[in-house]
Structures are given as structure tokens and as C-alpha cells.
N, C-alpha and C positions, 0 to 999 in steps of 0.2 A: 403691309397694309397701307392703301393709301390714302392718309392725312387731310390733307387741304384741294381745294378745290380754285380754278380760276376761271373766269367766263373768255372765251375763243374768239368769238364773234357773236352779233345780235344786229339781224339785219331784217326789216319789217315784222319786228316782234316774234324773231324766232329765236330763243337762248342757247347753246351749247355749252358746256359744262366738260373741262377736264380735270381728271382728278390724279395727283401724283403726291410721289414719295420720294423710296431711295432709290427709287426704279428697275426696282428688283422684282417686283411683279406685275402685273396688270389686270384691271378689274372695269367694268361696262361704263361708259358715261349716260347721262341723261342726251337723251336727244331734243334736237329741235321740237317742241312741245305743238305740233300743229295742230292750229283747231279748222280739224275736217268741218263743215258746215254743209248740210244737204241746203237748207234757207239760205239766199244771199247775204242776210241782214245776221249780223251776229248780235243777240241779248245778253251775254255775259258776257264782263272780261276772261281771256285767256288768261290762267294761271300757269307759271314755270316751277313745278316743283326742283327746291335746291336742293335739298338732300335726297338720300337714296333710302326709302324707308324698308326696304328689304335686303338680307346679307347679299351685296354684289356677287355673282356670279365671275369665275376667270374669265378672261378671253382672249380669244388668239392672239391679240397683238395689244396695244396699247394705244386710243385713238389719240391723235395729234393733229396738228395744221401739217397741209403738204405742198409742194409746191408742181405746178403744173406746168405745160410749155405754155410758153405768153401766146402760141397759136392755138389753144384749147378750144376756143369759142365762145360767143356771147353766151353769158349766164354765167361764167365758170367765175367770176372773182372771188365768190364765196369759198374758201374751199376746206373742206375738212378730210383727216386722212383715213388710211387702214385702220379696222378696226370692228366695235360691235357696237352700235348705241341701240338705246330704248328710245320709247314714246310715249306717249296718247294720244291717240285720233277723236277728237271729240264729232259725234257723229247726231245733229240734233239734240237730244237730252242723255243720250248712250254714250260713254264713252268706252272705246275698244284699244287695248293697247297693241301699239306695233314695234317691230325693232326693223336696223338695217344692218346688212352685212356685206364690210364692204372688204374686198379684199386687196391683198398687199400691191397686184398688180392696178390699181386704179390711176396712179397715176400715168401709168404710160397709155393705160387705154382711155382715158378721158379725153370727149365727152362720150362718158362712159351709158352700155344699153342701162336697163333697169327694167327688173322683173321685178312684178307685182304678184306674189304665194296667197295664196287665200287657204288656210291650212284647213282640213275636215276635223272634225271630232270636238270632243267638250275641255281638253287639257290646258292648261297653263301655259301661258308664252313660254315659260322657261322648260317645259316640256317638249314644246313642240321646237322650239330653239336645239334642245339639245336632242332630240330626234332627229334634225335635218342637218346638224352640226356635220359629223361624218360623211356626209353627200354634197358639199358647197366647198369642198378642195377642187382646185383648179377655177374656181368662179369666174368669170371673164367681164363681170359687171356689178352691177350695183344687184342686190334681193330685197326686196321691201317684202315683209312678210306681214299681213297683218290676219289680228285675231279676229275671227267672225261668226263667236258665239252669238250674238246676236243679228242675225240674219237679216231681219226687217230694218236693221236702221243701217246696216251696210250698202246705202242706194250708191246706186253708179256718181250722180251728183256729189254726196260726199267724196266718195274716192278720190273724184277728179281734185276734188280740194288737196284731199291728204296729198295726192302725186305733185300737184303743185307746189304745196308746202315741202315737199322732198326736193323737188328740182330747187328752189332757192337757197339749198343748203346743200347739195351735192352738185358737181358737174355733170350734168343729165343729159342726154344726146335725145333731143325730143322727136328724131325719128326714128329711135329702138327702145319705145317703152310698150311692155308686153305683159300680158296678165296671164296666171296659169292656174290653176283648181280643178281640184277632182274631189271625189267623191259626193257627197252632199252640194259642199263649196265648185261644184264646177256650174251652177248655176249663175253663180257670184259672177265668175270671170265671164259666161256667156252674157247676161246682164249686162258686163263692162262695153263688153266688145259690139254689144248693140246698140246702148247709148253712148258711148264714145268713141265711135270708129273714129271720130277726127284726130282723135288722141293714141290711141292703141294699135299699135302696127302688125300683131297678130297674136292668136292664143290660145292656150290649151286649155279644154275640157273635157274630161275624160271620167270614165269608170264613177258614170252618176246619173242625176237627172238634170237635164235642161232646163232653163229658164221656163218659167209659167207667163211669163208677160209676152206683148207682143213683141217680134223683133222686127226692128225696119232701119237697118244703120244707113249710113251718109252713104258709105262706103263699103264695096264686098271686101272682107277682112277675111286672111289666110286662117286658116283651123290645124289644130294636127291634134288627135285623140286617139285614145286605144282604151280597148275592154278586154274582158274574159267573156267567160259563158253566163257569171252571175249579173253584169251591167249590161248584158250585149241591145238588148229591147229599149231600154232609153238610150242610150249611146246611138244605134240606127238612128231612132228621132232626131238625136243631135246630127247627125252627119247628112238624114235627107233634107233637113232644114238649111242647111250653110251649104248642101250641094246646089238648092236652089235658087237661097239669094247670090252666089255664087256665080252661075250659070255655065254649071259643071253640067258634065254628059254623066248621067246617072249611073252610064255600066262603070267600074272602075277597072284600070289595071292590074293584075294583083300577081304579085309576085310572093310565094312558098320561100320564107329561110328558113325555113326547118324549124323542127321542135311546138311544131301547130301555131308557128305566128307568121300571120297573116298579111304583107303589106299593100293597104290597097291607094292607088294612087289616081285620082279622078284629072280626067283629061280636060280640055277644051274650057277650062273654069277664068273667067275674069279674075279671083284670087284662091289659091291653093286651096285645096281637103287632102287629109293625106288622114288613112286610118288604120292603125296596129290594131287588127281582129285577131285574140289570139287564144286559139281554139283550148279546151281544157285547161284556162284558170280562171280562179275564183275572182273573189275580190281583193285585189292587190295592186298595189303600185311595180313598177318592173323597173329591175336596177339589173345590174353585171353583180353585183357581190352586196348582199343583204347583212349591213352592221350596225352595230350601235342599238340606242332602243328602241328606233322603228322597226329593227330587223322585222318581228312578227306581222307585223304589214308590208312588206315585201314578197315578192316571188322573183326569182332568179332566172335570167335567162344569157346566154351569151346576144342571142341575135337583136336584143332591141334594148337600151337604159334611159325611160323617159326622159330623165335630166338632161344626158347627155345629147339625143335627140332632141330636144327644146331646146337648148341653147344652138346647136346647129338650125334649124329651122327659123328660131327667131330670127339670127345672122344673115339668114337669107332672105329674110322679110319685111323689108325695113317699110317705113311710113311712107307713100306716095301718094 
């Protein structure tokens, strides 16, 4: 169990907290406590909770300070290592908790991308944490997950705060931050990616409904989504919409890998649409091998693993 606690760094009012023992196990620190703000003007102080008021959770590794190459890039001084911390995103009067997961490869890849999860459903960080646990092996960047029970006060504005407040405490490559959501939550990240093209270099929305607001980004911002038969009618929406600001040639290419999924790939576009239509499934996220406690929201397929798909496409889609 561990003991005592010591502050890491505190750099524009952001606290970090590691907590040790005989270091024989390892349990979550508090994170950098960012108060997201959709209003410029903040009316409360931000508070840094020092204790952990719920039984910490294991985690993979043990956060620590790391050391990075002295050629990492502007931002990086700050540097925190592997590991799992928590948050809160104060978002207006809402506050929404978020964690990050950083994995053990960061320091070599640092300035590391950083994906922005907008997870769907009504559960617990520590649910939805330990549902996405099993699928963040091999991570190749930073995951900023945040919870988005409350949907009205998760405005793109705040976001861009929260992301802010994450780059100051992580080595962030600010031309591979990328936002992903599906179901309900792929509104969220379309949202994003409308009012922060400046910021978001591409993103997934998938197996949901679209934004209700108007979109008109800076910037045409690459997509990559997939449906079944149960999302396919708002998913369309979402893909003639970003074929358009886009200025993609509407027929797409489509390429059969078997097993009814569909890859259609839109030609002649100022920035990428790429769409897994895939014929007879439901509503499901698509992995290679369905584990852990998401398993029942999963469907299996060899030919397409969203994850691993997004993180290839992010790769390729960097900020210009």
C-alpha cells in the first residue's frame, strides 16, 4: 500500500502528486487538476485535491518523472512519466472527471500524438477505464479519456482548455492531437473537430449521431468512421457532410475485404473520408479479439480493429 505522498512539479497552477512505498506495488496518482473553462474569465479558484478519496485502483506501471532527449521539443520541460493519472475537468459549473494513459513507450516517442476518447454510456471512469484497459496495449501515445455524462457542458471551448492543460504537463506533439467518439459521444468529437480544426488534426466519429450544430471548420479535417446496419442513416449524414466540406467526389471507392465490410475510400477530397460500412452488424465497436468487460459491446472481425485503424490514420494525418 502506498503511504506518503510528494508533489513532482507545479507549473501554472497545475499539481501532480506521486504516491510511494516499498515499491512493491502501484496504485493511480492524482493528476494535473485542470480547470477546463468554456468562459475565458475563471470565478473560482481551482482546488487540487491531496488525498485520494476513493480505494485507488492498480495500475500498470507506477507514475514517475522521466527523462526525455534534450531534442524533444518546445513544451517538453515539464515531464511526467508511464503510468495512469486521474483528473477533473472543470467545465463552467460541471465538473467531469478525466484520466490519462500514458504508456511505457513515451519517452522515446515524445513529442508524443495524444488522443482525445470521449467514451459513450452513463458508467464510472473506473468502468469505462477498466473496459478500455485491455485495448490500450501497444498505445503509441498519450489517451486522454474524458467522461461526457454531461454533454451540454462538454463545449469544444472547454475541451480546448482541458487539452491545453494536458499539453503543459505532458510532452504533446501539437501536430498529432486527435479526437475519437462513437456512439452518442461521436457528436462530441464532431463538435471538436468543427470548432477546432485549428487544433485537431483528424477524427473519429462513428456508429452515432452527428453534431446538431452548424459545422463550418477553419480547416477541411480528415474523418475515418464505420457503422453497421443499426447507425448506417446517421453515419451517411456524418460522411455526406465532411464529404462536402471536404470537397471529396461523392462516389467513393470501395473495396470488399470480406465478411460484409465495406471500405469506402472518397477520392479527389482536400482532406481524407475514409468509411468501414459494414454490412450485418449491429451496434458495436469492431476489434480483432473482444476482451475484458467491454467484451459485450464489441463485434469481431479479422478485416477492420477501430483502434488499430485510428491510430494508423491519425499517424497519417498529422496538423497542416
Amino acid at each position: 500500500m502506498w503511504n506518503r505522498c510528494i508533489a513532482l512539479v507545479a507549473v501554472g497552477g497545475l499539481l501532480l502528486i506521486a504516491c510511494g512505498g516499498d515499491g512493491s506495488s502501484g496504485t493511480d496518482t492524482a493528476a494535473p487538476d485542470v480547470a477546463a473553462q468554456a468562459e475565458p474569465e475563471v470565478t473560482e479558484p481551482a482546488v487540487t485535491e491531496p488525498e485520494v478519496t476513493e480505494p485507488p485502483r492498480t495500475s500498470t506501471s507506477v507514475p514517475a518523472p522521466t527523462t526525455l532527449a534534450p531534442d524533444a521539443g518546445p513544451g517538453c520541460e515539464v515531464l511526467h512519466g508511464p503510468g495512469e493519472y486521474e483528473g477533473v475537468g472543470r467545465f463552467g459549473e460541471v465538473e467531469q472527471p478525466y484520466w490519462m494513459v500514458v504508456p511505457d513507450s513515451y519517452s522515446d516517442v515524445a513529442p508524443a500524438p495524444l488522443y482525445v476518447m470521449f467514451p459513450s454510456g452513463s458508467g464510472s471512469r473506473d468502468q469505462a477505464l477498466e473496459g478500455m484497459r485491455p485495448y490500450v496495449d501497444g498505445l503509441n501515445g498519450l489517451m486522454l479519456i474524458v467522461q461526457t455524462s454531461d454533454r451540454q457542458a462538454v463545449t469544444p471551448e472547454a475541451l480546448v482548455s482541458l487539452i491545453d492543460g494536458i499539453g503543459s504537463a505532458f510532452c504533446v506533439d501539437p501536430e498529432q492531437i486527435h479526437a475519437m467518439g462513437t456512439a452518442w459521444a461521436a457528436a462530441i468529437a464532431e463538435g471538436l473537430a468543427c470548432e477546432a480544426s485549428d487544433r485537431i488534426a483528424s477524427f473519429v466519429s462513428a456508429v452515432g449521431q452527428g453534431t446538431t450544430q452548424a459545422c463550418a471548420p477553419g480547416r477541411p479535417v480528415p474523418l475515418l468512421t464505420f457503422t453497421g446496419d443499426t447507425d448506417r442513416t446517421t453515419v451517411n449524414a456524418i460522411v455526406d457532410r465532411w464529404t462536402s466540406i471536404n470537397g471529396c467526389d461523392p462516389e467513393p471507392a470501395v473495396d470488399d475485404l470480406g465478411s460484409g465490410v465495406l471500405e469506402k475510400t472518397f477520392l479527389d477530397c482536400d482532406a481524407d473520408v475514409v468509411f468501414y460500412d459494414i454490412q450485418g452488424m449491429g451496434h458495436c465497436f469492431v476489434t480483432h479479439e473482444a476482451k475484458g468487460p467491454a467484451a459485450p459491446f464489441m463485434c469481431e472481425y479479422e478485416e477492420f480493429d477501430y483502434l488499430e485503424g485510428s491510430y494508423e490514420f491519425f499517424a497519417a494525418h498529422p496538423l497542416e
